[in-house]
N, C-alpha and C positions, 0 to 999 in steps of 0.2 A: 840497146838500152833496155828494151824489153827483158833481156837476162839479168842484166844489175838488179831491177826492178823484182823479177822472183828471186831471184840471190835475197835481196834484203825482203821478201814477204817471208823469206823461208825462217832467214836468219829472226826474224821479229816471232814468227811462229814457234819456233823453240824457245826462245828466250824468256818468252812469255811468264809472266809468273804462276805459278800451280797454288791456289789457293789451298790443297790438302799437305802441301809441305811447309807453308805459312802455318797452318792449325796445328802441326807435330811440332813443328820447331816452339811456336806460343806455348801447347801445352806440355812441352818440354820443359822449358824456362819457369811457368807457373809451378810445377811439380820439384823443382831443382830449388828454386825458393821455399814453396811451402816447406821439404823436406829438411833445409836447412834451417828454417827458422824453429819448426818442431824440436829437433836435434837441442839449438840453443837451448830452448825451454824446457827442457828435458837437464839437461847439462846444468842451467841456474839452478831449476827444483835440486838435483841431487846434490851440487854445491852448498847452494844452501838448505839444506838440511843434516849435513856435513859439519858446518859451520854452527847451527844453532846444536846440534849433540854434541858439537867440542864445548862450545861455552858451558850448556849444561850439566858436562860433566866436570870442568872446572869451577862453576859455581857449586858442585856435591863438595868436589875439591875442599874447595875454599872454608866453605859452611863446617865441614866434618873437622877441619883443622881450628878451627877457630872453638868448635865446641869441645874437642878433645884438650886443647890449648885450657881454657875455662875451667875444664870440670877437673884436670889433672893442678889446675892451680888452685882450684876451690877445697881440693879435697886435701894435699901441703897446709893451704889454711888454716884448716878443721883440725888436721895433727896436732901443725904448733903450736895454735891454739889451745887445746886439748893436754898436750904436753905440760903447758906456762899452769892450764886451771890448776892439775891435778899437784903438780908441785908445788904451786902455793897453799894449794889445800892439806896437802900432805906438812907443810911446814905448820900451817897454822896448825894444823892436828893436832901436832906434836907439842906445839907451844901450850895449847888448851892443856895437855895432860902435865904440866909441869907445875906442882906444889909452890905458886906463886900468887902472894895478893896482889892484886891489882892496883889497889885503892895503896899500899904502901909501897909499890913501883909503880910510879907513870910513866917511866921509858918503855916496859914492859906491853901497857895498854895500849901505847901509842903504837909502837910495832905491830901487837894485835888488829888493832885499828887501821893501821895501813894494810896489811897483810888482806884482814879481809873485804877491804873495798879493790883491791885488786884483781881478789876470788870471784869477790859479783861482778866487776865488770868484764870481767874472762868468760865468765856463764852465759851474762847476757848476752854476749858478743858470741856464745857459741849458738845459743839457742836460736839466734837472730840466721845463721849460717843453715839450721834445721829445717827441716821441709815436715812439716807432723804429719804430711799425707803417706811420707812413704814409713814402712812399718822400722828398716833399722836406724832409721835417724828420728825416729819420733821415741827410739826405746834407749836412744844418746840421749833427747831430750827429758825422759823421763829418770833414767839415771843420772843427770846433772840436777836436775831439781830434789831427788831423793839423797844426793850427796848433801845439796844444801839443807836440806828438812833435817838429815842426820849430823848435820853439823850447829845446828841451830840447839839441836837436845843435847848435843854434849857442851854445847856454850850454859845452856840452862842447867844441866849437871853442876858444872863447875862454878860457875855461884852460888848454891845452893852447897857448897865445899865437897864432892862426890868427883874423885878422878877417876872414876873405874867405868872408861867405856867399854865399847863393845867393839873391838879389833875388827871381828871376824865380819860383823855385820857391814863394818867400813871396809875390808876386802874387798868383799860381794859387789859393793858397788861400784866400785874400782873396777873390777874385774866385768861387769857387766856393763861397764859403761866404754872397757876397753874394747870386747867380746861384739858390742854394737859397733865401734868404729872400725871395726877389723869388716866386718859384714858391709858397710858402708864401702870401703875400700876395696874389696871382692864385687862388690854390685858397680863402681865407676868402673874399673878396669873391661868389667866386664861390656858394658855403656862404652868404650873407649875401642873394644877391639869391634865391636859389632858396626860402630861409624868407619872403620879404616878397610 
């Protein structure tokens, strides 16, 4: 029995647990964890910051479309706009220069009359559209106010019985009031390509 006896002292002796292969395997496990949780946090950061540059750039997205959307509608506006003033003003032009009394046609006045409350509310509705801080829409709005100043002197000509405007100087205006919306139109596009 004495052999069983060291048999099993031996076997107990080996089997023994080694406190420094507990400690490797522990700081094994710690190190395998740590190194995985790092990893994740590593992984979420880059993810998200992935995620917040996508949105950020689909909110430039967004924002750039919606103000090119805007300024390319505002500026159609401005044309049409622009277009309705000058043809009405060009008709009533026309009408002013016509050897007609007024006071012995009042269809006449009255069409006058119409005509030019249409002129002013086309103006004001442009000027309303101008920004007077930037210089070519503030020189629209100066050229639509000089259209109406010049239109006002040939209404006081022509009662005063005087049909002889001045063509050339109503050109000018015309032309300088075109000259600014073209400049206006060349400045959005340009506002248009630098957002895309």
């Amino acid at each position: 029995m004495h052999e069983v006896t060291e048999l099993l002292r031996q076997i107990a002796e080996q089997t023994k647990p080694d406190n420094k292969a507990i400690w490797v395997a522990a700081i094994s496990s710690v190190s395998a964890l740590v190194g995985a949780g790092i990893g994740a946090l590593l992984l979420y950061r880059g993810t998200k910051k992935q995620i917040e540059s996508a949105s950020e750039i689909e909110e430039k997205k967004i924002r750039a479309n919606i103000i090119t959307t805007e300024r390319l509608r505002w500026l159609q506006e401005l044309r049409a706009k622009s277009s309705e003033f000058y043809a009405n003003l060009d008709m009533h032009y026309n009408l002013l220069k016509r050897p007609v009394n007024p006071q012995a046609n009042p269809e006449y006045q009255e069409e006058a009359d119409k005509i030019s409350k249409e002129v002013m509310v086309q103006v004001n509705q442009i000027i309303l559209l101008l920004n007077p801080k930037k210089t070519h829409q503030e020189k629209m709005r100066q050229s639509c106010n000089g259209s109406l100043a010049f239109f006002q002197e040939c209404v006081g000509k022509r009662n005063q019985g005087d049909f002889s405007f001045d063509d050339q100087k109503y050109a000018q205006i015309k032309t300088d009031y075109f000259n600014a919306l073209t400049e206006v139109g060349v400045e959005t596009w340009k506002q248009v390509k630098e957002l895309k």
